[in-house]
Every structure is written in structure tokens, then in C-alpha cells.
C-alpha positions in Angstrom: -132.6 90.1 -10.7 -134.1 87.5 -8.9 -134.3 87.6 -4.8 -133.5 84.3 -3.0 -134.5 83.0 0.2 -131.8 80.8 1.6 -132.7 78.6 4.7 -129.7 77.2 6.5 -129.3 74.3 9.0 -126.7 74.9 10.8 -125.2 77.8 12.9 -121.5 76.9 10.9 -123.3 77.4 7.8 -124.8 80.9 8.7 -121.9 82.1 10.4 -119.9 81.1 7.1 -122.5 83.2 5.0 -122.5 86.1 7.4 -119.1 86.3 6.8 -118.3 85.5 2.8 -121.4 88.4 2.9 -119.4 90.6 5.2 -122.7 92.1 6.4 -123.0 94.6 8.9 -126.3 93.6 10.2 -127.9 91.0 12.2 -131.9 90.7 12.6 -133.3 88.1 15.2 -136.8 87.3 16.6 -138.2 85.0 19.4 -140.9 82.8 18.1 -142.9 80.5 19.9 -141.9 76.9 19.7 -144.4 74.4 20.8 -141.9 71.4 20.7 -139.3 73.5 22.0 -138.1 72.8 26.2 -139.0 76.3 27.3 -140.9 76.2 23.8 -139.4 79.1 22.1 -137.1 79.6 19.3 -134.4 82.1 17.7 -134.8 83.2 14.5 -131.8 84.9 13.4 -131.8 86.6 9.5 -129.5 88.9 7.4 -129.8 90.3 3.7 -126.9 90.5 1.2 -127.6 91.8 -1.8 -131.1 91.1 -2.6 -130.8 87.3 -0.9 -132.2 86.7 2.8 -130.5 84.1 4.8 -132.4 82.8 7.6 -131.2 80.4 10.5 -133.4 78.6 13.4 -132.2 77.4 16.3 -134.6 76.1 19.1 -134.5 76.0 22.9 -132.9 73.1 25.0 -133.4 73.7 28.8 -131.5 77.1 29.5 -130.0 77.6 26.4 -130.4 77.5 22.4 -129.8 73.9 20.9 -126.7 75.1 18.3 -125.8 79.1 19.0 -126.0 78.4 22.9 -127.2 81.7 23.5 -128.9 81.4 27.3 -132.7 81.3 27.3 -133.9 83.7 30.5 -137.1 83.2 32.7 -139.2 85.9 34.0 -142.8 85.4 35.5 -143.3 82.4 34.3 -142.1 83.1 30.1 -138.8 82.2 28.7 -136.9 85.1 26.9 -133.6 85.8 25.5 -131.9 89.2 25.9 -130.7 91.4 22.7 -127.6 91.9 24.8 -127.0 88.1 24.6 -127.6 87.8 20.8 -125.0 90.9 20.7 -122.2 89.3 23.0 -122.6 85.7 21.0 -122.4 87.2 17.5 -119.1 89.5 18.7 -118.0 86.7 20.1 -118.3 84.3 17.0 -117.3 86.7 14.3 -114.7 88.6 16.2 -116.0 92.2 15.8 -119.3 94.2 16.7 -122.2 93.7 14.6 -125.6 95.7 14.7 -128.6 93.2 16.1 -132.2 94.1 15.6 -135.0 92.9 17.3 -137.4 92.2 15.4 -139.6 89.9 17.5 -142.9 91.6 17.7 -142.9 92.6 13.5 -143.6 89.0 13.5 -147.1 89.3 15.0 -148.4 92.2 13.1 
């Protein structure tokens, strides 16, 4: 069985996965984003099966380009709270889902 790594462009188009997939589960990481204004980006992934499907969205001013999610500033670094992540994706799919940070995993 093959695995399959699905990069999508859109939020619409993850969201639609995330639900057809009906998964429980929600990873996300803050990269940096040298083009990005703050220059970060969210990189939100989930697994179905043996497929990964992985979205990108980038910073514009206070708040992610396509999810909106609001980008926070604190001595000096932009950030985005879990508990933001959390509210948006209950928000958008209309129940709780589990969100995992996995931001720093990305610099080992």
C-alpha cells in the first residue's frame, strides 16, 4: 500500500479533506517565512489512512493570509497561540478537534 503526500492550496480544499477524512486530529507548526509580513507561516497537517495532507498558509500583517488565524507579537517575534488554532478549527468544522503543536519537531 502506497503512502501519499497530498499538498493542498487552499484552506476550502483542506477543510473539505479534513472532513470527507473525518479525522480526529489536527497537527500545526510555525515556520519561519522570510517573505512572509511578520515572516512566519502555519503549517497545518493531518493523516488519514496512510496519506498526509498538508496545508500552508502565510502571514499578512496581524493575521494568516487564508485561515485568518491572528498572528501575536511578543518581544519583538510574531507567534500564533494553539488556543487560536483550536478556536478557528472548532469554529470551521463545527465540533472540537485535537491540535498538536508540533512546531519545534521541525528543528530537530
Amino acid at each position: 500500500m502506497n503512502m501519499t503526500l497530498h499538498r493542498l492550496r487552499s484552506w476550502e480544499e483542506f477543510k473539505q479533506a479534513l472532513v470527507r477524512c473525518r479525522a480526529d486530529c489536527v497537527f500545526f507548526a510555525i515556520e519561519d517565512y522570510p517573505l512572509g509580513n511578520p515572516p512566519i507561516s502555519l503549517r497545518l497537517l493531518f493523516t488519514c489512512g496512510r496519506d498526509t495532507y498538508v496545508f500552508n498558509d502565510f502571514a499578512r500583517g496581524d493575521h494568516m493570509a487564508q485561515t485568518g488565524i491572528p498572528i501575536r507579537a511578543g518581544g519583538g517575534l510574531p507567534y500564533v497561540l494553539k488556543e487560536d488554532v483550536e478556536d478557528f478549527l472548532k469554529r470551521e468544522l463545527g465540533r472540537p478537534i485535537q491540535v498538536v503543536d508540533f512546531t519545534m519537531t521541525t528543528f530537530l
